[in-house]
N, C-alpha and C positions, 0 to 999 in steps of 0.2 A: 932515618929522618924524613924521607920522601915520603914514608910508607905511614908515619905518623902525622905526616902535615897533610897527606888525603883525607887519612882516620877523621883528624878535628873538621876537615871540611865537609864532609859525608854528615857528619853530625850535626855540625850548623846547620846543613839545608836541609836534612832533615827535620827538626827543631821546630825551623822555620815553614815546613808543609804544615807540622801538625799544628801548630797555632795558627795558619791558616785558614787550615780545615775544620778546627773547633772554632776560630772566631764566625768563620761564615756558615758555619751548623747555625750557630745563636743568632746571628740576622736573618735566615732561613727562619727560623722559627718565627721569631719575633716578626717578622710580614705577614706571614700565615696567622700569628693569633690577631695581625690589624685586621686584617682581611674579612677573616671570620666577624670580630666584631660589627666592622659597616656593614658585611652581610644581616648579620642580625637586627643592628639597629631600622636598615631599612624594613625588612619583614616586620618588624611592631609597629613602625609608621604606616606601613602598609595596613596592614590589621587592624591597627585605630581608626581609621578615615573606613574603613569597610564596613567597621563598628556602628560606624557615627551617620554612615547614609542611611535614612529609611527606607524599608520596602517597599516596593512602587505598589500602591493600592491597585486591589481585586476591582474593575470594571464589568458593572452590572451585566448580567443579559440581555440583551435585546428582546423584548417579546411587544405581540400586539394589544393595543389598549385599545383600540379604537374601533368599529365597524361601521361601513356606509353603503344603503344598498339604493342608488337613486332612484329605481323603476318604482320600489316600494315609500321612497318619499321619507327614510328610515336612518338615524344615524343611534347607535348605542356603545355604551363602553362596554370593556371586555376582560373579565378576569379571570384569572390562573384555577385551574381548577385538579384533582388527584382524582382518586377512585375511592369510593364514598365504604362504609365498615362492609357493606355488602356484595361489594367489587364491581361494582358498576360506575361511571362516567358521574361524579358529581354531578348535582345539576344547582342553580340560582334560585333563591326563591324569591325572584323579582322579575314581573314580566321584562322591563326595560335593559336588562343586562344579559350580556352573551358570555356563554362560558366557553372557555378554550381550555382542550388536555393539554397540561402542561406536560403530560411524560410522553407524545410526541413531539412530530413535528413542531415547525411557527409556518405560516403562513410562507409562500415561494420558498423554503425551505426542502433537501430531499426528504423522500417519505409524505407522510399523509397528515395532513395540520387540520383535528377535528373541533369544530366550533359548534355548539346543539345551542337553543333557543327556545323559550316557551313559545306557543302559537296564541297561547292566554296564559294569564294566573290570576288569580283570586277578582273575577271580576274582571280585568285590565287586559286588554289587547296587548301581545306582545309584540318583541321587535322580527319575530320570522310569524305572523301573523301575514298568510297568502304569501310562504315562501314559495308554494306550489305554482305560483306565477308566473317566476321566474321563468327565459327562455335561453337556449345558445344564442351566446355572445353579449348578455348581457353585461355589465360590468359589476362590480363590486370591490370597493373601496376598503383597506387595510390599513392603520395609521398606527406606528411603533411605536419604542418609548424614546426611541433616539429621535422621535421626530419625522421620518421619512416615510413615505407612502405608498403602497404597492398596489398597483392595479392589475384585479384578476379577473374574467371574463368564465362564465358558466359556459362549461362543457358538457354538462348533460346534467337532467331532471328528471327523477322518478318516487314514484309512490310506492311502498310494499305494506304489507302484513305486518305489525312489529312483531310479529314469532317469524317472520322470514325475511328483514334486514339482510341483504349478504354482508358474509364477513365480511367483505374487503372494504365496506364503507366504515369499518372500526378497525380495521388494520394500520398501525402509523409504519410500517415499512413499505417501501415500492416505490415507483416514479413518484416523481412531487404531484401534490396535486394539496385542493382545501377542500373538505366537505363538510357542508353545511347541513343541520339535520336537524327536525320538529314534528312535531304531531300533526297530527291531521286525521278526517274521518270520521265514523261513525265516534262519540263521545258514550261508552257505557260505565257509568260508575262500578259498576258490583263486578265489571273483568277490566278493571284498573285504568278506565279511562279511555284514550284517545285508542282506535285499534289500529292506525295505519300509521309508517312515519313518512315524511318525506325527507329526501336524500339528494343533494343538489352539490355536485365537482364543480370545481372551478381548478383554471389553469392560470399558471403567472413564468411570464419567462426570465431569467435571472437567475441569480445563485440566492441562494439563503443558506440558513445554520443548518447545525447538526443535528441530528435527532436521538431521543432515548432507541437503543435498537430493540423493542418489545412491541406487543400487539395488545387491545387495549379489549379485553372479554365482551365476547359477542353481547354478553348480556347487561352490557353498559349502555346499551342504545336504551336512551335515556325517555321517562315519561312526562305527560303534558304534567 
């Protein structure tokens, strides 16, 4: 009798674990699939609104538009220029506008910021007409697209050969520096015009942009 009345109770409590243990299996689960759910639901709220913000717009380059050279009494605008089908230095075909390699530097920028200049064109006095005037410490005036304006001071002025240009005044790697550059000289038409260029550094203190890291073919020094 003892031994059947443990019997039934070993059994009840037994009974009673496993409907326990299968009731709170199924709560267990049932939490975990809520769970999961708000997990998901937020991640597609999330994803919608990421959806739905715009890209923040690509902001232009800063490059130079402007040139001011007060000794020569000279202001002209200034534009972008590549390497022409022959591999030399674009040039403008307008006395009053200055071209700048765009696959250098920009002006107070590291590397070498080239800007070249007719001395004439068809007739018309250009704006590096008696660039060769210039002296150290002159100043010369730079005006961006953002508006802002950098004063740079010639460092040195020289004349050469145009078949002996040194490279390094068409190099856009090295210290920062801006070189200005234009004909000058004897004028022979039948061996291509102007036979001397003039070559004028200027320095500017500050940071500026980055530069393409290439060198721009000696034989880009450009003619009148």
């Amino acid at each position: 009798m003892r031994w059947t009345t443990r019997f039934l109770i070993w059994v009840s409590v037994t009974g009673l674990l496993v409907c326990a243990s299968v009731f709170g299996s199924g709560l267990l689960h049932r939490h975990y699939r809520v769970v999961n759910e708000r997990i998901a639901e937020t991640v597609a709220k999330q994803t919608q609104t990421a959806q739905q913000v715009p890209p923040a717009a690509a902001q232009p380059p800063v490059i130079p538009v402007e040139i001011s050279i007060p000794r020569l009494h000279r202001e002209a605008p200034v534009v972008p220029v590549g390497l022409d089908a022959s591999g030399r230095m674009a040039t403008v075909p307008n006395a009053g506008v200055i071209a700048w390699y765009e696959g250098g530097a920009v002006p107070g920028g590291p590397g070498n910021a080239i800007l070249a200049g007719h001395r004439d064109w068809a007739g018309e006095l250009g704006v590096f007409w008696q660039l060769e005037s210039l002296r150290k410490g002159d100043v010369v005036l730079v005006r961006f697209s953002d508006g802002h304006v950098l004063s740079l001071t010639v460092a040195s002025d020289a004349v050469y050969n145009a078949n002996f240009v040194p490279a390094s005044a068409m190099n856009v790697r090295g210290a920062s520096r801006t070189t200005l550059i234009t004909c000058v000289g004897d004028f022979i038409r039948s061996a291509g015009g102007y036979q001397s260029r003039v070559v004028v550094t200027l320095r500017a203190t500050g940071h500026g942009l980055s530069l393409a890291d290439h060198t721009v073919p000696h034989s880009a020094v450009m003619d009148a």
